[in-house]
N, C-alpha and C positions, 0 to 999 in steps of 0.2 A: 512687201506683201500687198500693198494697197495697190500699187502698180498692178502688179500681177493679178489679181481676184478684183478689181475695181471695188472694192471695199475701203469706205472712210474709215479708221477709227479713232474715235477721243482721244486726242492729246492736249489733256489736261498739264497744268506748270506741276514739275518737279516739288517745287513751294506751295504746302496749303495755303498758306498766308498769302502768300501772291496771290496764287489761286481765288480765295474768298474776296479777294478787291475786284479781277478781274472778272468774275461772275458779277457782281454787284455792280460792277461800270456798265457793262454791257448789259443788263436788266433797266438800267437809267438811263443810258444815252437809247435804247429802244423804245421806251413807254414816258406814256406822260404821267404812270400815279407809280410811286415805289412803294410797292406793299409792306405792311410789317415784316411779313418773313422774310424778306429778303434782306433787309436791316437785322433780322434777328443774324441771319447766316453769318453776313461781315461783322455783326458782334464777335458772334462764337469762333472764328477764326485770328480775332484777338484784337480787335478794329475796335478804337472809340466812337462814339457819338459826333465829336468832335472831327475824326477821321473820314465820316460821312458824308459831315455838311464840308469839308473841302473839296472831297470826289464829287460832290454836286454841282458845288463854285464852279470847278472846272469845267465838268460838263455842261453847265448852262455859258459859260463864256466862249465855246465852240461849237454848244448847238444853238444859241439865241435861246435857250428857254429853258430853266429847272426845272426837275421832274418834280411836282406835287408828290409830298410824302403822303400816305395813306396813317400813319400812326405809329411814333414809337411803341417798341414792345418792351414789356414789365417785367 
């Protein structure tokens, strides 16, 4: 259909859980501060804290520089 009507649409992962990593990778490897809520989102998709700071590790060891967290949320 996209073909045909030049229309993108969102194709989000099958997996919320993939899903909520993959939004929070791409919010980090884009920005230098990760906001709370976006921490909160990969909580609430079922993500530790712990789970975080590895997505972080990684992404600063391919982009030369981790994202400044803005603040865990409560």
């Amino acid at each position: 259909i996209g073909v045909l009507f030049g229309i993108r649409a969102a194709r989000p992962l099958a997996n919320e859980w993939l899903e909520g990593m993959r939004r929070f990778a791409v919010t980090a490897w884009s920005r230098e501060v990760v906001r709370a809520r976006d921490l909160k989102h990969l909580f609430d998709a079922g993500y530790s804290s712990n789970d975080a700071w590895r997505i972080l590790a990684h992404i600063g060891e391919h982009r030369g520089v981790i994202p400044e967290v803005e603040g865990w949320p409560a």
